[in-house]
N, C-alpha and C positions, 0 to 999 in steps of 0.2 A: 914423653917424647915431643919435642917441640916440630913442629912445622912453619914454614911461611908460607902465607897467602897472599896472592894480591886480588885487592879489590876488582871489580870488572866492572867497566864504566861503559853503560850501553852509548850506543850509537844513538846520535839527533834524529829525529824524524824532520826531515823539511817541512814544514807546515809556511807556506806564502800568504803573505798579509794584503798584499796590494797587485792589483792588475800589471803586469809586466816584470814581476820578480821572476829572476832566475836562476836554473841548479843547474850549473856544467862537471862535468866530469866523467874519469873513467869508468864502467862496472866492472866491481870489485867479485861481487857475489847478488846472485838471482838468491832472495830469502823468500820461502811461503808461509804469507804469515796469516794472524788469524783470520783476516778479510781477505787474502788472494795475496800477489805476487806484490813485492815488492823488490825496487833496486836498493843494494849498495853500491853508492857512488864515492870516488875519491877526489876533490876539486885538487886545482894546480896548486891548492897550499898546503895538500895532504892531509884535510880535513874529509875526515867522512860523513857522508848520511844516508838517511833510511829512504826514499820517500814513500809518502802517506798514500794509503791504500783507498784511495779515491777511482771508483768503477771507470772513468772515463779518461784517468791517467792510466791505469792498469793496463785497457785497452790501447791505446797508442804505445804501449810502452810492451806491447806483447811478441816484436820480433828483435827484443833489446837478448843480447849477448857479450857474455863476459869479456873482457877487454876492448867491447864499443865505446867509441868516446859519445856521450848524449849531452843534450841539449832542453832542460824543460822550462817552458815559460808558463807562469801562469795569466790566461788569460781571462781572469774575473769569474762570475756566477751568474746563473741562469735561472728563473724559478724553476721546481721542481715539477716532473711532469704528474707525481702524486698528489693531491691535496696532503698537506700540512706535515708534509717534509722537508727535509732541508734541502736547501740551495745547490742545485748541481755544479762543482767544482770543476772551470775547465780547463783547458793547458793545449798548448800546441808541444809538440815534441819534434828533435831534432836528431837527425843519428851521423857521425860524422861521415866521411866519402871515405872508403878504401884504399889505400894508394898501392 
């Protein structure tokens, strides 16, 4: 008996490279993944992503609701308040106004 399959091509995780990159878009779906909450987001070219389960995104990103338009910049690293851990990843975040 034949079947067809289609492949399943995960979702991007946004991972930012430089101080002032940014993810806009709608939430699609709240996923809990293995590090805590993550968004899917949809930008205005209907590309989707994941973003990165970074504790101090997580937290600003904790009164985010499906169909909120969001706004995440990254704003650079911090040393780590542990000795010889990595870099704390920061971000300001932005939730759009209700109308």
């Amino acid at each position: 008996m034949d079947e067809e399959f289609v492949e399943q091509i995960p979702i991007p995780i946004w991972l930012p490279e430089n101080e002032g990159d940014e993810l806009m878009g709608v939430v699609v779906k709240i996923v809990a993944g293995d590090y805590g909450k993550q968004l899917q987001l949809k930008d205005e070219e209907g590309i989707e992503h994941l973003t990165p389960s970074h504790k101090v995104l997580q937290s600003r990103l904790r009164e985010a609701k499906v169909g909120v338009k969001v706004k995440i910049v990254f704003d650079g690293t911090e040393p780590s308040v542990k000795e010889g851990k990595n870099p704390t990843q920061m971000y300001k975040v932005f939730f759009g106004k209700k109308k």
